[in-house]
C-alpha positions in Angstrom: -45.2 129.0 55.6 -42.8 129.2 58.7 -40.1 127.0 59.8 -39.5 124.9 63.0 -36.0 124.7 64.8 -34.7 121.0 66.3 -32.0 120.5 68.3 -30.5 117.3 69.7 -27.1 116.3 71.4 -26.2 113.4 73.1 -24.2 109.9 72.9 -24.1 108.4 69.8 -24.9 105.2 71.2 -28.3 106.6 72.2 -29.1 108.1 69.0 -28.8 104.5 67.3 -31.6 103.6 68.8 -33.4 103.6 65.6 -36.6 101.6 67.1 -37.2 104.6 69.3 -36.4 107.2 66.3 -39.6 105.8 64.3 -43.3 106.4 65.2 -44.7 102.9 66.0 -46.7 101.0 62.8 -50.3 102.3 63.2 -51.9 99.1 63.8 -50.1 97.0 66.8 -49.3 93.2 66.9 -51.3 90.6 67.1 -52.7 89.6 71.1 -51.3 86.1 69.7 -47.8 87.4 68.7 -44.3 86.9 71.1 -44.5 88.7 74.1 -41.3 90.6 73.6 -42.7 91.7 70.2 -46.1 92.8 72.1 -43.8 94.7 75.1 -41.5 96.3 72.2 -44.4 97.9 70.3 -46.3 99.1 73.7 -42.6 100.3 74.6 -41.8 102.3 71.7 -45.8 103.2 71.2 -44.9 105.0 74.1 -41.5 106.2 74.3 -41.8 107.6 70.6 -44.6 111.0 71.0 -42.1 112.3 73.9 -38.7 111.4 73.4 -36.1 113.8 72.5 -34.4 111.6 69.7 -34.2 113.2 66.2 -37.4 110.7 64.2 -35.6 109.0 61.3 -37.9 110.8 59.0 -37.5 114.8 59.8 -41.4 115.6 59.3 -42.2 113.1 62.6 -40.5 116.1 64.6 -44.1 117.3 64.0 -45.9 115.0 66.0 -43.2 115.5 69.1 -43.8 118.3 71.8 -43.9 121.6 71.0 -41.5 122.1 74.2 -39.1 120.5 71.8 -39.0 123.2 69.0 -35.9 125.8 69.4 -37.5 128.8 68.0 -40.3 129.5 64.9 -39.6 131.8 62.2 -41.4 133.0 59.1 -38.6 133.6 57.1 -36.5 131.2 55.8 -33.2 134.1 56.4 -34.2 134.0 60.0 -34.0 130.1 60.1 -30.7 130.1 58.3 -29.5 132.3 61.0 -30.8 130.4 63.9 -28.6 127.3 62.1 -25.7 129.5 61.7 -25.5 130.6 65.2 -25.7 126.6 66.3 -23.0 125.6 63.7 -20.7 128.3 65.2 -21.9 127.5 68.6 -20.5 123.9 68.2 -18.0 124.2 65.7 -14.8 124.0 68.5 -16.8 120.2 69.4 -17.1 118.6 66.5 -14.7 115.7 66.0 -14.0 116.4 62.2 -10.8 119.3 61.9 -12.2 120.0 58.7 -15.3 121.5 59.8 -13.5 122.9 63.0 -11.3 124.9 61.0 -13.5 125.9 57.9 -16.1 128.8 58.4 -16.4 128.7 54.7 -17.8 124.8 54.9 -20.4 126.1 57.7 -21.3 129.0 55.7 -22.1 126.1 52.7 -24.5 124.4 54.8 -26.0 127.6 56.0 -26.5 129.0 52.5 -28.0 125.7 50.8 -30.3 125.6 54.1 -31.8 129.3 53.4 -32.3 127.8 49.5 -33.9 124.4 50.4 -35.8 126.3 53.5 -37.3 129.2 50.9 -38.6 125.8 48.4 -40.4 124.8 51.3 -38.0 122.2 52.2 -36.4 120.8 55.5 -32.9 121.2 56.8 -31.1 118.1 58.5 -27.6 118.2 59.5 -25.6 115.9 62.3 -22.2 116.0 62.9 -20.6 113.6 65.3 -18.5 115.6 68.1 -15.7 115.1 70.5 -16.2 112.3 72.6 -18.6 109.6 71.3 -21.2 112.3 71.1 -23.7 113.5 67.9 -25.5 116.9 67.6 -28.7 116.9 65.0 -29.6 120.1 63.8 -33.5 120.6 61.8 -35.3 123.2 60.4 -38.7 122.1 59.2 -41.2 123.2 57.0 -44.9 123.6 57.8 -48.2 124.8 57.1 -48.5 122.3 55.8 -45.4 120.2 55.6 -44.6 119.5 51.5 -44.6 115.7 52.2 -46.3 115.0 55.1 -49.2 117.3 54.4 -51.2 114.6 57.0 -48.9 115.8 60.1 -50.2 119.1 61.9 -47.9 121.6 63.3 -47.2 121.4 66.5 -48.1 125.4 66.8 -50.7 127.7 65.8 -49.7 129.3 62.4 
């Protein structure tokens, strides 16, 4: 088991884009269906596999590039750090003064991550910073992932 790191900061108004943050449905429209629907699934058929935008469902950051993944760790300790380091990184950014101001919340989310990281689980945090921007923070879980056993990893184990 080893753990994948995910990092993604941006405009919040780009990270809505919740038609680009889902894989496309496996089998594609009808050739007799609306045009627009027809361009929207060949546009997001595409777009999806290489775009930078956290998936809605944190295993599809399995079928993005590698090139995307932060750093690879065996142990979870290791991966908890790498999330540490990020959440102190960005903590002076984010928009929330309770998070700014409380090392002990960060050190929360970091210990609950090491716990659900050891049990083989994934880590998702976002926090929305200054300006209208969002940072995404994931750790996954593979070989192979608990609930998407189906999805390979993205790197040799």
């Amino acid at each position: 088991m080893h753990h994948h790191a995910y990092l993604w900061t941006g405009p919040k108004s780009r990270f809505d884009r919740e038609a680009l943050r889902r894989p496309p449905h496996p089998d594609p429209p009808p050739p007799d269906s609306r045009p627009e629907l027809i361009q929207r699934y060949r546009e997001v058929a595409t777009a999806f596999p290489t775009s930078d935008l956290p998936p809605l469902e944190p295993a599809y950051w399995l079928l993005k590039p590698p090139a995307l993944i932060h750093g690879t760790w065996n142990e979870a300790k290791a991966a908890a750090a790498w999330l540490h380091d990020r959440l102190t990184e960005y903590a002076p950014r984010f928009a929330t003064e309770a998070y700014r101001c409380s090392p002990d919340r960060l050190t929360a989310h970091v210990t609950a991550a090491t716990e659900r990281l050891t049990a083989g689980g994934d880590v998702t945090l976002g926090f929305y910073l200054e300006r209208p921007a969002y940072l995404s923070l994931t750790l996954i879980t593979c070989s192979p992932h608990r609930t998407r056993p189906e999805l390979c990893c993205p790197l040799p184990s």
